[in-house]
N, C-alpha and C positions, 0 to 999 in steps of 0.2 A: 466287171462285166457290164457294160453298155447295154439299154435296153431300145424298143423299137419309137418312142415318145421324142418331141425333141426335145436337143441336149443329152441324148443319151440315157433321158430317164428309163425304169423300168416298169412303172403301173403309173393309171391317173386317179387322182380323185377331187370330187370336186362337192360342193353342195347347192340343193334347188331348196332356197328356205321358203316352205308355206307361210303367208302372214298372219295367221287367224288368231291366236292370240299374244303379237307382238307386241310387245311397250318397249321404248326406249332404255329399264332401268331393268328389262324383263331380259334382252337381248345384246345391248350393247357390252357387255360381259365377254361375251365370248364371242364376239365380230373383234375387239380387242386385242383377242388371244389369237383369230386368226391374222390379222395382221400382223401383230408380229412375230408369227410361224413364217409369214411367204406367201398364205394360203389367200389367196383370192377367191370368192365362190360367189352364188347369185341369189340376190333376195329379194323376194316379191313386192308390192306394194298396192294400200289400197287407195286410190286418189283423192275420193269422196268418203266421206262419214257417210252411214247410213241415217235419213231422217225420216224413217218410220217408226211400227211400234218394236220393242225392245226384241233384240236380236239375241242369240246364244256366243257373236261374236263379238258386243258390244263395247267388251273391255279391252278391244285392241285399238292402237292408234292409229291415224289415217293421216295419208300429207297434207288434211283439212287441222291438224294439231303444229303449231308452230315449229315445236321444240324437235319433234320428230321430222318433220322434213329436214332441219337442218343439220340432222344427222343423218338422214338419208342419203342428203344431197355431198356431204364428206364422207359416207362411204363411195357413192360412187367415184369420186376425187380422187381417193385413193386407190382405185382401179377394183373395185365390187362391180358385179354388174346388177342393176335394176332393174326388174322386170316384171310381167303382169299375172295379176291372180282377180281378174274381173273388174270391175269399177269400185265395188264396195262389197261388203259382205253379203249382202242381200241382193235379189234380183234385179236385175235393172233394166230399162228399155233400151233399143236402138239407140236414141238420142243420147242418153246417158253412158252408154260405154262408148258411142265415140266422141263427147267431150272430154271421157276421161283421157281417150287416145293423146288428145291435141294438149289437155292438161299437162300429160305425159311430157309428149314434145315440147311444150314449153320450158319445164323445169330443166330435163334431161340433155335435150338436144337431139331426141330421135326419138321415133317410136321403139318400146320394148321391143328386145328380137325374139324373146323365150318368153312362153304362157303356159300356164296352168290353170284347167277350171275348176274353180274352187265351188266345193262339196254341193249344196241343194238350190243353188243360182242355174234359174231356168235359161238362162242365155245360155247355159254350155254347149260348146259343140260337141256332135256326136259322142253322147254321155249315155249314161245307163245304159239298157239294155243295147241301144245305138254304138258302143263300143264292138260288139261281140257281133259275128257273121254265122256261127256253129249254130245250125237250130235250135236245138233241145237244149242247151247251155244258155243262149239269150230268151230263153221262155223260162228257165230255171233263176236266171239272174232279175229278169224280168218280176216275177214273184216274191223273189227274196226284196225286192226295193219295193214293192207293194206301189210302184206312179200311173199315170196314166203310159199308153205307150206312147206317146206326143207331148209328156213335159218336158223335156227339153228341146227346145227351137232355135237355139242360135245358129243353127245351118240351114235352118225351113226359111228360105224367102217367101216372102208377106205376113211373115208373123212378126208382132210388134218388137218380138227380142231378137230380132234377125241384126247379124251384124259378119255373118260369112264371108261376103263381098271382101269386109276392112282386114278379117283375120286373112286372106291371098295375099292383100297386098301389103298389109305391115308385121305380120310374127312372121319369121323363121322357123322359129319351132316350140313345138308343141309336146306334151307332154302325157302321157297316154298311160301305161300298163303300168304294175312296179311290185318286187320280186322280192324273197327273201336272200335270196343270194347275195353276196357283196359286186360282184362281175357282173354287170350287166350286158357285157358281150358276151357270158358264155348263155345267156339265155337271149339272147337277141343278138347277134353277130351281123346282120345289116345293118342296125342301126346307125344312124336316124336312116331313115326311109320316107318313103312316102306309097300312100296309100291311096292307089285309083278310086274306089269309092268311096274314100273320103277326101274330095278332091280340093275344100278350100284350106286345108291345112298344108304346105308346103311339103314339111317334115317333121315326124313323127319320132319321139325318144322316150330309154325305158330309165327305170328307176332302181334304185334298191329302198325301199318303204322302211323307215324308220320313224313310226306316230309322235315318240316325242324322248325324252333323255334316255327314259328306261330303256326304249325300245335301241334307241343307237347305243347304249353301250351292249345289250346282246348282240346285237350286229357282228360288234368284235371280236366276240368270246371265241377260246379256243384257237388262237393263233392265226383269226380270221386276217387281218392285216397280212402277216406273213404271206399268206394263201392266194392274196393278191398280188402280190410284188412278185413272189412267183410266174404265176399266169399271166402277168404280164397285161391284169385288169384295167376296165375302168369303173370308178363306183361314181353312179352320179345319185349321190346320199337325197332322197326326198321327205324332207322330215317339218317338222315344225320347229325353231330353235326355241319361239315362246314355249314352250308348255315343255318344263322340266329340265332344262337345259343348266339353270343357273339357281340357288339359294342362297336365300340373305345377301340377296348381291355380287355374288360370288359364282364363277363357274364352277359348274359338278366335279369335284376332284378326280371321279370317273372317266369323268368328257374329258378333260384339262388332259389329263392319262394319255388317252386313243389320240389325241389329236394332236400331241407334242412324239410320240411314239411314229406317228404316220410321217409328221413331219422331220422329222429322224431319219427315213426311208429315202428313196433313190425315185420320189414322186415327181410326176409333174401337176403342180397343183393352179388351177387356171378357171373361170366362171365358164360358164356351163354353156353359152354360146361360140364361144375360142373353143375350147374342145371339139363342140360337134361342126362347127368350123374344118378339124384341122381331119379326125375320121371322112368328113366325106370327099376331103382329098384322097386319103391316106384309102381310100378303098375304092377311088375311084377305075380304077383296072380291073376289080375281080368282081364289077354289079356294074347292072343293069343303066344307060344315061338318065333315068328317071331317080333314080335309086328306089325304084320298086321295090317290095318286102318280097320274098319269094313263099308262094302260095302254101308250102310244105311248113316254111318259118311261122309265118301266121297260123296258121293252124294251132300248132306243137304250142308259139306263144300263148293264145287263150286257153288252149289248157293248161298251162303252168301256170299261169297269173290266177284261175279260177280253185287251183288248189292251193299256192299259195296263200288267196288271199282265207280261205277255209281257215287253213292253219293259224296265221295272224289271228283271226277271230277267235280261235281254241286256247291259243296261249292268251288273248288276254281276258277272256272268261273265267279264267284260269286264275292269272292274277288275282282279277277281282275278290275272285270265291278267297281266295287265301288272304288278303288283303282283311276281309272280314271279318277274319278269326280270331 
């Protein structure tokens, strides 16, 4: 049986790797194992080291580390695609993320098509409570993040982290909500989209949230794989590969597991901008020429992602407590 992907595959999946605590000898383990699966996916990078005071992300490497660009730059060789998670782990001005831009283009030969803002960098675009349109729900998240309601700016022109303008006219897409579910169309079925009020971002994409090894092997549990290939999913996996992915040098026997099992499967496995590439063809008949979200979708979406992400918090509280024992 032939599915609806080309070549007749039956589900997609793909990976959006956060950079925050990558090393070379932390991740190249398992970018190894997916090459030679087939699997092609997208991994973020940071272009500058951070040169303030000590960071929480400061044990990752940046394309400011020799040995690491040059591995960088042969994954993307090998067809990985590269893409952005801010200038550096820490905040940065205007000026600073768009040298990183042009840094980018120099190495790469384009700017990044695919972004993510990474975690408490004020530059993010409509970030925190700024996500959410529900009232009582962004006064709810609003409180749970304890910021001001104006820390993040990189959509507020004339603020020194403004850099909105560049995100129009060089990302593609952006990265927004992220779910526990492995199918990210069946909780976002327009996807990617684009969002009239939040208009310097082209298009908009969801995620399946997996924080780090542990968490992408429950991903899978219980025949979750199967469940996709069924439904005829796509999982665009948003995880960190640094943090827990690989020991003693070696990929997680777990991971190794899911990942040659998937690859096993009737997938079509491709970097996370050729995907949502090939969707906003592929739905181009049944949505809107903007590809607007539909206002019922958005809705329904914030509150799934807001219980979701409840839940995420509970199991790993959860963890912890037990971890302690």
């Amino acid at each position: 049986m032939t599915g609806p992907f080309p070549g007749g595959r039956r589900f997609a999946f793909t990976i959006f790797d956060d950079t925050d605590e990558a090393t070379v000898d932390r991740v190249k383990p398992v970018y190894d194992l997916l090459a030679s699966l087939g699997m092609r996916t997208t991994k973020t990078v940071w272009p500058f080291a951070w040169d303030g005071e000590n960071s929480c992300f400061s044990a990752a490497e940046t394309l400011e580390d020799p040995h690491y660009l040059a591995w960088v730059q042969s994954l993307a060789s090998q067809g990985f695609e590269i893409a952005s998670h801010c200038a550096t782990m820490e905040t940065s001005d205007r000026e600073t993320t768009l040298r990183a831009h042009e840094r980018l283009r120099e190495l790469f030969g384009t700017y990044p098509r695919s972004y993510a803002n990474h975690a408490g960098n004020r530059e993010n675009l409509y970030w925190g409570a700024d996500r959410i349109d529900i009232p009582w729900l962004r006064r709810v998240y609003a409180r749970y993040l304890g910021l001001a309601p104006d820390y993040y700016q990189g959509h507020v022109p004339g603020s020194p982290l403004w850099w909105g303008d560049a995100c129009a006219e060089r990302h593609d897409y952006m990265r927004n909500m992220t779910f526990n579910t492995l199918n990210a169309l069946e909780a976002n079925p327009s996807m990617p989209y684009h969002d009239p009020s939040r208009p310097l971002v082209r298009y908009w994409f969801s995620a399946t949230d997996a924080e780090n090894g542990e968490e992408f092997v429950d991903r899978f549990a219980s025949g979750a794989a199967a469940r996709l290939e069924r439904e005829g999913g796509v999982c665009i996996l948003a995880t960190h590969i640094g943090k827990g992915f690989t020991k003693n040098g070696q990929v997680d026997a777990r991971v190794e597991k899911i990942l040659r099992d998937l690859a096993g499967r009737a997938g079509w496995f491709v970097p996370v901008s050729e995907l949502l590439d090939w969707l906003l063809v592929a739905k181009k008949a049944s949505v809107t020429a903007e590809h607007t979200i539909p206002h019922d979708e958005w809705r329904r979406l914030q509150y799934r992602w807001a219980r979701d992400l409840v839940l995420r918090r509970l199991i790993s509280f959860r963890r912890r407590i037990t971890a302690r024992r």
